[in-house]
TORNU-939541 format. One record per residue (C-alpha): chain; x, y, z; residue in three letters. Coordinates in Angstrom, 2 decimals, decimal comma, m for minus. Last residue first. Layout:
N
mol = A; east = X; north = Y; up = Z; type = ALA
...
end
This chain:
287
mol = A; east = m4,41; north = m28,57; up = m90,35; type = UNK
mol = A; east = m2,61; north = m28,71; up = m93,26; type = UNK
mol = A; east = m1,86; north = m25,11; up = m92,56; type = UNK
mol = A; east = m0,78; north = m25,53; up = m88,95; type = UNK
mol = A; east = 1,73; north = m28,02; up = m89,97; type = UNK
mol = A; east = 3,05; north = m25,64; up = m92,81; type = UNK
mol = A; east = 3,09; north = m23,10; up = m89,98; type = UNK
mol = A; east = 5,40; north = m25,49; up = m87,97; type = UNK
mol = A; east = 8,11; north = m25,91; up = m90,56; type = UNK
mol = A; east = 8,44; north = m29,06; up = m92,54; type = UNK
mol = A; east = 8,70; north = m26,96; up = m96,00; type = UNK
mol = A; east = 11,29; north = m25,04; up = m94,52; type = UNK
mol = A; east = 13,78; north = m27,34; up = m93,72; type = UNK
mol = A; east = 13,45; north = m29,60; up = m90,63; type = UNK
mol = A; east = 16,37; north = m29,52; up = m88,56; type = UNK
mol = A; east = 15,15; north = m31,36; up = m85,88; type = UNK
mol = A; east = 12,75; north = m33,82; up = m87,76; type = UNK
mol = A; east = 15,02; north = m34,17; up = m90,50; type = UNK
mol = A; east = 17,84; north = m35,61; up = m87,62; type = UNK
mol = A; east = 15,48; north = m38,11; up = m86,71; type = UNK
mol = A; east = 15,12; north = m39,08; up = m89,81; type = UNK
mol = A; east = 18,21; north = m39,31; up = m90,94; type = UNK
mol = A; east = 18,74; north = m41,32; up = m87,33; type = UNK
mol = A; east = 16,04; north = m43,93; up = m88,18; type = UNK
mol = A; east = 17,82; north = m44,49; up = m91,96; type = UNK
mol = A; east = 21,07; north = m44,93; up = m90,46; type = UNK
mol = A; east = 19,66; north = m48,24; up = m88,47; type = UNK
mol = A; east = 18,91; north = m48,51; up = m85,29; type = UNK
mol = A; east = 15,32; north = m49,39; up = m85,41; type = UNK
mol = A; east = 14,13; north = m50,10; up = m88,94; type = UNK
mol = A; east = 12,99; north = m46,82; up = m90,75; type = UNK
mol = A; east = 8,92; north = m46,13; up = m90,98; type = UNK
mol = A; east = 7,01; north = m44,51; up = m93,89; type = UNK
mol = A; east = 3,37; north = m44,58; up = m93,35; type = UNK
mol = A; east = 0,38; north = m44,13; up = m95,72; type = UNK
mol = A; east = m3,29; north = m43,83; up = m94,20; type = UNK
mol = A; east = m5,92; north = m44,57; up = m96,89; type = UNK
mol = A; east = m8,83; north = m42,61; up = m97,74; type = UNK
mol = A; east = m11,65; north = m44,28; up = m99,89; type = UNK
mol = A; east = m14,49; north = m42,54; up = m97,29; type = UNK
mol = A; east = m16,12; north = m45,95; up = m96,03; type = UNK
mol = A; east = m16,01; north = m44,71; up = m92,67; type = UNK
mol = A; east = m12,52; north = m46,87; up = m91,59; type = UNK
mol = A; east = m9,26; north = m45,73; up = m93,05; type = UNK
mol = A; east = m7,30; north = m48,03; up = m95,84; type = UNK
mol = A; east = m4,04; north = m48,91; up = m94,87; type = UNK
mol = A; east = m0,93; north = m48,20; up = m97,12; type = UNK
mol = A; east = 2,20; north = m49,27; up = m95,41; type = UNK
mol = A; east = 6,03; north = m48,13; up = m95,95; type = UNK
mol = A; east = 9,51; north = m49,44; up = m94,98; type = UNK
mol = A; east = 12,00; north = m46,91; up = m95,95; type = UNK
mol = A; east = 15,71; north = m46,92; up = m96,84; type = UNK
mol = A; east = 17,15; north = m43,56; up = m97,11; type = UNK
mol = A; east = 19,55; north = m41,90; up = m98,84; type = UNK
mol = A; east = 21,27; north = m38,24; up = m98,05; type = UNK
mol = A; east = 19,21; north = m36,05; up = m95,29; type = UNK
mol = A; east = 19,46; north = m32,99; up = m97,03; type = UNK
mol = A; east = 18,40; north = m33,72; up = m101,02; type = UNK
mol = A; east = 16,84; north = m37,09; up = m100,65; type = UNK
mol = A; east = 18,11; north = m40,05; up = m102,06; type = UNK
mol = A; east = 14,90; north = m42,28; up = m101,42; type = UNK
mol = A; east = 14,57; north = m45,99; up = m100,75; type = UNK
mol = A; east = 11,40; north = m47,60; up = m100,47; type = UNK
mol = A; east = 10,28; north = m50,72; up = m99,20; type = UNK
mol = A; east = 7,24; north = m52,81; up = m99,27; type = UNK
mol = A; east = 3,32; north = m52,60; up = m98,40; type = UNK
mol = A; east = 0,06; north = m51,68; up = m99,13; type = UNK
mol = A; east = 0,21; north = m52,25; up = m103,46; type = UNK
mol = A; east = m3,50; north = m53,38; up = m105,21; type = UNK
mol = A; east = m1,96; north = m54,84; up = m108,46; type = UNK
mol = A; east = m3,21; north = m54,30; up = m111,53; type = UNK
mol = A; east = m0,91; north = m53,67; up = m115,05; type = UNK
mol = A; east = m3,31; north = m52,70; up = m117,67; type = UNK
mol = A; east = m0,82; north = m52,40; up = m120,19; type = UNK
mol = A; east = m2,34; north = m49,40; up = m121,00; type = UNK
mol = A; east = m1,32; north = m47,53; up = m118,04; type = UNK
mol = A; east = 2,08; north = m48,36; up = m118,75; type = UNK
mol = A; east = 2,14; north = m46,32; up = m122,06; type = UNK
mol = A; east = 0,23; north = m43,40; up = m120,80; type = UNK
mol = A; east = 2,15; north = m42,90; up = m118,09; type = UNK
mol = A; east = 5,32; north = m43,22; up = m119,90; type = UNK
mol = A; east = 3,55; north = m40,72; up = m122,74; type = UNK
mol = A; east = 3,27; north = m38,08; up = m119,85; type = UNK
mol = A; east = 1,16; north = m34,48; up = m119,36; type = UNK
mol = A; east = m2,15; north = m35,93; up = m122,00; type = UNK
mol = A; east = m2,03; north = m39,28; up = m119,98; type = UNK
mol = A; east = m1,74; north = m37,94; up = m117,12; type = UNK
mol = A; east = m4,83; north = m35,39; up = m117,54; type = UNK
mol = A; east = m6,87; north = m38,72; up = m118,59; type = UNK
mol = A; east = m6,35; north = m40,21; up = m116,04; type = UNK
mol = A; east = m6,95; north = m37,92; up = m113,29; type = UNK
mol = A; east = m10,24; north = m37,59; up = m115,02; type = UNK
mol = A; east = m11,53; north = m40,61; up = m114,92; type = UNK
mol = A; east = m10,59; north = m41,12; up = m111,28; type = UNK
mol = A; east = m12,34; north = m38,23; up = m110,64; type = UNK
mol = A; east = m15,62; north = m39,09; up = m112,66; type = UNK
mol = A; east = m15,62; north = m42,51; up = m111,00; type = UNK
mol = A; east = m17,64; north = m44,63; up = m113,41; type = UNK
mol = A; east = m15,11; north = m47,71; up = m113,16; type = UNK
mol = A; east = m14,92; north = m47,52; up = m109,10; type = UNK
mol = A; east = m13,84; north = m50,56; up = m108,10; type = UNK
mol = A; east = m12,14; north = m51,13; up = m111,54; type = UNK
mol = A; east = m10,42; north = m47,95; up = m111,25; type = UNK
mol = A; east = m8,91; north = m48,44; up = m107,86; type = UNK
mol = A; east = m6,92; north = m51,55; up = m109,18; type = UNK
mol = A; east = m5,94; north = m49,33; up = m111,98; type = UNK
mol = A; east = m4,77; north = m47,04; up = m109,37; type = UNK
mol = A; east = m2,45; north = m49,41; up = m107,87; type = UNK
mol = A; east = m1,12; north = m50,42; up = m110,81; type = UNK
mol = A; east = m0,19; north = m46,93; up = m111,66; type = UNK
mol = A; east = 1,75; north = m46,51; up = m108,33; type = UNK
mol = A; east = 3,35; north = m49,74; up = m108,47; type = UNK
mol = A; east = 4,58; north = m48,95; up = m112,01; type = UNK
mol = A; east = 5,57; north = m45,48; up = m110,50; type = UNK
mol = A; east = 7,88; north = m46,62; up = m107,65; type = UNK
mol = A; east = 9,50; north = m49,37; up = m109,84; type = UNK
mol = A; east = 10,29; north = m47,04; up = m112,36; type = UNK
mol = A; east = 11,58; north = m44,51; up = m109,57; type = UNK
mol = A; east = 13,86; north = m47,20; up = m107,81; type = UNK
mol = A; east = 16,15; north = m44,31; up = m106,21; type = UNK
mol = A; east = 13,10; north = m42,13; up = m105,89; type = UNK
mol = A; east = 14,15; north = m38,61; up = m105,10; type = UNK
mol = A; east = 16,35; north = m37,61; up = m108,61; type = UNK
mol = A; east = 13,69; north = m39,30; up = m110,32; type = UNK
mol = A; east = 10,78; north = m37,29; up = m108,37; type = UNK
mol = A; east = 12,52; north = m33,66; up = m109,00; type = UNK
mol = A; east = 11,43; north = m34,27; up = m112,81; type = UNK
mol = A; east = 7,90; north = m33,49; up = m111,91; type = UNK
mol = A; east = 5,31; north = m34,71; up = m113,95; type = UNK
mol = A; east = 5,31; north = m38,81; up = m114,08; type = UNK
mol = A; east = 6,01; north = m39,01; up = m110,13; type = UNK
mol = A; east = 4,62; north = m36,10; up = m108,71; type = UNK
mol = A; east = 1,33; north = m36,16; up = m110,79; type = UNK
mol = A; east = 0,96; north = m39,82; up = m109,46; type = UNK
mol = A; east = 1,34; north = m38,73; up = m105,73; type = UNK
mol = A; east = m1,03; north = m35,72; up = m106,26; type = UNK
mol = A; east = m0,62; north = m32,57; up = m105,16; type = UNK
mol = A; east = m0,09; north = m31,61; up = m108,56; type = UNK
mol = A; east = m4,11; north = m31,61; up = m109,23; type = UNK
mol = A; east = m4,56; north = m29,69; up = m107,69; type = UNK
mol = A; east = m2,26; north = m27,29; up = m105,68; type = UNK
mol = A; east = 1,09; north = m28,20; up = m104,74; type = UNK
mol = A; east = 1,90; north = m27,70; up = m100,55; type = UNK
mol = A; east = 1,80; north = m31,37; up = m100,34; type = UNK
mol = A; east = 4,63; north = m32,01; up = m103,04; type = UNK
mol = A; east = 6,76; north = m29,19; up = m102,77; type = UNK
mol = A; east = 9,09; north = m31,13; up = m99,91; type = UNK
mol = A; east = 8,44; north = m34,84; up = m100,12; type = UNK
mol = A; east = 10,59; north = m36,06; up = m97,09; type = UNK
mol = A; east = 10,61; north = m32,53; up = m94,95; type = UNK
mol = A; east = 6,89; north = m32,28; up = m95,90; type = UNK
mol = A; east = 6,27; north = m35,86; up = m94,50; type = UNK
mol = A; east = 7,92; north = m34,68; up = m91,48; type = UNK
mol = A; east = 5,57; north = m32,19; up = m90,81; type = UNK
mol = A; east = 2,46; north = m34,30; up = m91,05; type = UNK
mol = A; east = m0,08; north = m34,75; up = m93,83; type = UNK
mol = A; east = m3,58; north = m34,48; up = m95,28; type = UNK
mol = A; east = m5,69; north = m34,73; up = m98,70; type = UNK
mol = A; east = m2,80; north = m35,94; up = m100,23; type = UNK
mol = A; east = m4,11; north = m37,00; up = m104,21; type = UNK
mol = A; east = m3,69; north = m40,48; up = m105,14; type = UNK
mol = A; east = m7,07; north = m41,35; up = m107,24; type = UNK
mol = A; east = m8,49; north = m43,72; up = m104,45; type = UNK
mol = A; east = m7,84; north = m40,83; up = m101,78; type = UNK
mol = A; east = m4,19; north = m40,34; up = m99,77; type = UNK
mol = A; east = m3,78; north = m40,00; up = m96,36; type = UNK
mol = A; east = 0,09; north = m38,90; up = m94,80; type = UNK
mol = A; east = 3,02; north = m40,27; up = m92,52; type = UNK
mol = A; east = 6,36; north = m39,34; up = m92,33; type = UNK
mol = A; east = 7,63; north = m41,45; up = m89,50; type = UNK
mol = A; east = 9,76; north = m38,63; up = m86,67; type = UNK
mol = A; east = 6,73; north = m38,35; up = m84,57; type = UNK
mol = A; east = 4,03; north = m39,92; up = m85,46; type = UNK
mol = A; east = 1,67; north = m37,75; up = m83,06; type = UNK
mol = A; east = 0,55; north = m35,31; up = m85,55; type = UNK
mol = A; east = m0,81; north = m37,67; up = m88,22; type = UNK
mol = A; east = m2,67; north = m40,09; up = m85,20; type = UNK
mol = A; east = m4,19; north = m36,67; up = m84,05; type = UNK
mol = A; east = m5,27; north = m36,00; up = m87,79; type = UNK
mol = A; east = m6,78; north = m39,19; up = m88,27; type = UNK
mol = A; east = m9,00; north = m39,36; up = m85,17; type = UNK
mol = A; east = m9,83; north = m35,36; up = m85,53; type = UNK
mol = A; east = m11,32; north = m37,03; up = m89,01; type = UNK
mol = A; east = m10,37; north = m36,21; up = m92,77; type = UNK
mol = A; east = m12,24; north = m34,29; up = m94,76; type = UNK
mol = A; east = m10,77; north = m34,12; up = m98,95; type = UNK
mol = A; east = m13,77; north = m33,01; up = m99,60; type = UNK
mol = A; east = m15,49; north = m35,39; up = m101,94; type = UNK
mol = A; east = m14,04; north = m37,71; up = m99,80; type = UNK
mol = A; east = m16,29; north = m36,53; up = m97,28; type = UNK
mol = A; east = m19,21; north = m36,84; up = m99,09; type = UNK
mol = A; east = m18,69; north = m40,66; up = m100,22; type = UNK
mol = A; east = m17,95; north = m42,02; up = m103,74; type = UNK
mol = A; east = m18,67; north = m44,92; up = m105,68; type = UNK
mol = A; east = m21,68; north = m45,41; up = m103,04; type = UNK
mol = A; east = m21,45; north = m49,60; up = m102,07; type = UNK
mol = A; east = m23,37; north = m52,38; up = m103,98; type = UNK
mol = A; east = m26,06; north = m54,62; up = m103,37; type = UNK
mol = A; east = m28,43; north = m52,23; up = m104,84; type = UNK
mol = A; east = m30,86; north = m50,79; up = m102,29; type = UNK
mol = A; east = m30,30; north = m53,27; up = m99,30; type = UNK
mol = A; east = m25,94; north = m52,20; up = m100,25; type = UNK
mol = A; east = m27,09; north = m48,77; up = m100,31; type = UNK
mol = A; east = m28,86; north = m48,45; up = m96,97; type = UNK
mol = A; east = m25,92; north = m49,99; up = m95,19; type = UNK
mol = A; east = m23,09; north = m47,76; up = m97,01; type = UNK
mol = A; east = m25,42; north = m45,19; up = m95,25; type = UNK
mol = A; east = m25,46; north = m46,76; up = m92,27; type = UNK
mol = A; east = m22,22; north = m47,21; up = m92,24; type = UNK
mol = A; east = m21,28; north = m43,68; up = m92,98; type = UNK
mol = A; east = m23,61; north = m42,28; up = m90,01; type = UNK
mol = A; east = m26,91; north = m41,61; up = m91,17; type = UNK
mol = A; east = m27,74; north = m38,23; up = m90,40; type = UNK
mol = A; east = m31,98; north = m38,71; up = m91,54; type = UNK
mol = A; east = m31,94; north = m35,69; up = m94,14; type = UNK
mol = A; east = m28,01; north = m36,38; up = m95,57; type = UNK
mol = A; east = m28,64; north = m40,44; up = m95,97; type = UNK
mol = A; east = m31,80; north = m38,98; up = m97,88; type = UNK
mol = A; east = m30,68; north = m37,08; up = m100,04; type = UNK
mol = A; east = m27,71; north = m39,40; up = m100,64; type = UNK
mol = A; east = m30,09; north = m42,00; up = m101,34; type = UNK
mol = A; east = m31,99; north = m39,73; up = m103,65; type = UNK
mol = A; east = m29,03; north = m38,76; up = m105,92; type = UNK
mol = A; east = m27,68; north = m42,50; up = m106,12; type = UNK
mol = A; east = m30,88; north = m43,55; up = m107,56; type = UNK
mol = A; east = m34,03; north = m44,83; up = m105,54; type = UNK
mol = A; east = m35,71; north = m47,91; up = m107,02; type = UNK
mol = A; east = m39,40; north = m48,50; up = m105,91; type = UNK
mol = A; east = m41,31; north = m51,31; up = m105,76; type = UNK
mol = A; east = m43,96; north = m50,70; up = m102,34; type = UNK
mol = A; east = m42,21; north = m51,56; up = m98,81; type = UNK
mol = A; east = m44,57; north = m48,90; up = m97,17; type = UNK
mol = A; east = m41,73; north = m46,60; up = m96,24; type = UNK
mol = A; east = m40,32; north = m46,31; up = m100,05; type = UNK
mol = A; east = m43,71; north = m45,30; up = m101,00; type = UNK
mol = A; east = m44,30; north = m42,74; up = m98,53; type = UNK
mol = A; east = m40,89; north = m41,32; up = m99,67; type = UNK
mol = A; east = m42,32; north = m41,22; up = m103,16; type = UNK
mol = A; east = m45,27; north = m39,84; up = m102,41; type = UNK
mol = A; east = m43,74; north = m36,81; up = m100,09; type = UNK
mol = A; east = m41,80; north = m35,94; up = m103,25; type = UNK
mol = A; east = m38,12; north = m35,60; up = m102,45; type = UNK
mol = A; east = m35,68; north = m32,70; up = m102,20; type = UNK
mol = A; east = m33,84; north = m35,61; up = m99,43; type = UNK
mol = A; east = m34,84; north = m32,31; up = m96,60; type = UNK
mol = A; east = m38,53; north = m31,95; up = m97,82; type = UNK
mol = A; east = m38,92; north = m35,43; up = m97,86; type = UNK
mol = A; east = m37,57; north = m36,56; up = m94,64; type = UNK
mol = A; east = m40,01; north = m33,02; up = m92,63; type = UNK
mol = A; east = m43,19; north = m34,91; up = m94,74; type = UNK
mol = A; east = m42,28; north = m38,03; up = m93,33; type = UNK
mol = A; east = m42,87; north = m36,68; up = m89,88; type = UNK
mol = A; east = m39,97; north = m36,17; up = m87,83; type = UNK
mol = A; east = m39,11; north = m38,07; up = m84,60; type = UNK
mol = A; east = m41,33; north = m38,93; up = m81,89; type = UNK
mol = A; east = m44,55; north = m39,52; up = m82,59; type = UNK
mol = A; east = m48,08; north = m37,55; up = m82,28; type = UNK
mol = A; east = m46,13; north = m34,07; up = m82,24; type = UNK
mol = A; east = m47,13; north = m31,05; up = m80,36; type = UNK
mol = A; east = m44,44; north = m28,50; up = m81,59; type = UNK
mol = A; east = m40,39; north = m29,59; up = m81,84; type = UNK
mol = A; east = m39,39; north = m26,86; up = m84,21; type = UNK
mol = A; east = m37,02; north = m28,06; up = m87,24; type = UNK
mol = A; east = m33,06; north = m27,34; up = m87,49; type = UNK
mol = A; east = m32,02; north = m30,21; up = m87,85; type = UNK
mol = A; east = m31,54; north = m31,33; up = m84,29; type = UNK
mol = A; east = m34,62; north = m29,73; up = m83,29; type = UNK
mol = A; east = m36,54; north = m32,26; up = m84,80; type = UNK
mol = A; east = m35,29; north = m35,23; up = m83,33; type = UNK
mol = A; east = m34,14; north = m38,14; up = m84,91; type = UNK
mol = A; east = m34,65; north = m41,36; up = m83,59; type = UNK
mol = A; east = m38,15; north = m42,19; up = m85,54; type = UNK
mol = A; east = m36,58; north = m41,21; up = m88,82; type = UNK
mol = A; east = m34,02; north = m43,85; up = m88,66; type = UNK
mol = A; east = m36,32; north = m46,44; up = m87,63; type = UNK
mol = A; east = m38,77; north = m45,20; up = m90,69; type = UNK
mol = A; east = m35,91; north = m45,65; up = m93,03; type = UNK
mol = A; east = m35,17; north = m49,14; up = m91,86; type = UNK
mol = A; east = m38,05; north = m50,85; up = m91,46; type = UNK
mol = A; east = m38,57; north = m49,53; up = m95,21; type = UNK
mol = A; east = m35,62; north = m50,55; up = m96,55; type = UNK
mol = A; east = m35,60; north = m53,94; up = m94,76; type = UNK
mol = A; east = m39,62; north = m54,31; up = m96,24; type = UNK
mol = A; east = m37,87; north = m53,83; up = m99,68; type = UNK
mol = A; east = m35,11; north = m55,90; up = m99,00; type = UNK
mol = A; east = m37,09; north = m59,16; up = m98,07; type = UNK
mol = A; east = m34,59; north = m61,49; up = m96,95; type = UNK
end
C-alpha cells in the first residue's frame, strides 16, 4: 500500500465532509463542498504549502504536533485519528486529548452511576481516578476526593499508611500495581506523565523504588481482593480492569462480590448507609 497517496486520499476526504459552518467558518459561494485547504491550514497552525504537500502524496513527515493540528481542524473522531497516525508512522499517539483531561464519556459515566452497589471507577495508564461512583467512595474513602497527584491508586498505596490497614494482601496489591505500570511504561516509554509519576514515587517511597527496579511486568485485569475496611468489616472482592474504547488509555475498574455471599450484603449495606464520603454531593461532584 502506498501510504503517502492513503494520507492524502484521506485528508482531502476528511476535508470534503466538513462543512464550514461547523467550525465556525462562513459558508459563501464555494466551488466544492467542504473547506478549502487554506481554511485546514489555518486551523492545524500550518503553512498552506505544507498541507498542499501532504494532499498531493509528495514526501513529507508530519510530527506529532501537526497531526494533532490537524486531527483537531478536520474533527476526526478518535479512530480516525489513531487511523491517520498509524499511515503516518505505524504507530499509535502516546497520548490522546481527552486523556489529557481526565474526560470521560456520558457512555462511561451512565454505566458508573448505574452499578449499583459494585464500586466501580476509570483509571488512566499512570493510575490516577479520573471518575467514580458513590460506592467506590464508601470503599476507598479520601482517595478520589485527593488532589493530584494523591488521587492516584499508586500514591494511595506506597504514600498513605491508611492503605495497609485497607488492603489485607497490601504487598501483593502494590507489586501488581507497579507491574502494571511498568507494563504501561513500555507502551508509552516517552510519556512525560508516566515519567513523572515515577519519579515523584520514587522520591515519596524507597519500597516503590526498590520494586520498581526489579522491573517486574505484568499487565494485571483481573483477580481478587480482599479489604478490611473500616465500617463494613472484610471483604472479598472480585475485580476487572477493562480498557475503554476511543483510544483514550482509560480503563474501567470493577469490584463485584459473589452472589450470596457476606461480601454482597457489606456492600449492600455500604450503599445504604454510605458514610460521608459516598454521599450524594460527592456523586454530583465527580460528575
Amino acid at each position: 500500500m502506498d501510504t503517502r497517496h492513503e494520507i492524502a486520499e484521506f485528508l482531502k476526504s476528511r476535508r470534503s465532509r466538513l462543512r464550514p459552518d461547523a467550525v465556525g467558518l462562513p459558508v459563501g459561494r464555494r466551488r466544492s463542498p467542504g473547506l478549502r485547504r487554506s481554511e485546514v491550514a489555518d486551523l492545524a497552525g500550518i503553512s498552506v504549502d505544507y498541507y498542499v504537500r501532504l494532499e498531493q502524496g509528495r514526501s513529507v513527515h508530519p510530527s506529532p504536533s501537526v497531526l494533532n493540528g490537524l486531527a483537531r481542524a478536520l474533527r476526526l473522531t478518535a479512530d480516525e485519528r489513531d487511523y491517520l497516525y498509524r499511515l503516518v508512522s505505524g504507530t499509535l499517539p502516546t497520548a490522546s486529548p481527552a486523556a489529557e483531561t481526565g474526560e470521560i464519556s456520558r457512555h462511561t459515566r451512565n454505566l458508573l452511576d448505574a452499578m449499583g452497589i459494585m464500586p466501580g471507577f476509570v483509571i488512566n495508564r499512570r493510575m490516577d481516578i479520573v471518575a467514580w461512583n458513590t460506592q467506590t467512595a464508601a470503599l476507598f474513602g479520601e482517595l478520589v476526593t485527593n488532589p493530584a497527584p494523591r488521587c492516584n491508586l499508586l500514591w494511595h498505596l506506597f504514600c498513605e499508611p491508611s492503605a495497609h490497614t485497607l488492603y489485607v494482601e497490601w504487598e501483593k496489591a502494590a507489586r501488581q500495581g507497579v507491574a502494571r505500570l511498568r507494563a504501561c511504561a513500555a507502551r508509552h516509554p516517552d510519556a512525560a506523565d508516566i515519567v513523572s509519576i515515577v519519579r515523584d514515587l520514587s522520591a515519596r517511597s524507597a519500597q516503590f523504588r526498590t520494586w520498581w527496579e526489579q522491573h517486574d511486568v505484568e499487565d494485571c485485569s483481573n483477580g481478587v481482593k480482599m479489604f478490611d475496611h473500616p465500617v463494613a468489616g472484610r471483604l472479598t472482592l472480585d475485580w476487572e480492569v477493562m480498557a475503554l474504547p476511543g483510544g483514550q488509555d482509560h480503563y474501567l475498574v470493577t469490584y463485584s462480590a459473589q452472589p450470596g455471599s457476606a461480601a454482597e450484603t457489606a456492600l449492600t449495606l455500604m450503599a445504604v448507609i454510605r458514610p460521608e464520603l459516598g454521599s450524594d454531593t460527592l456523586l454530583a461532584e465527580s460528575r
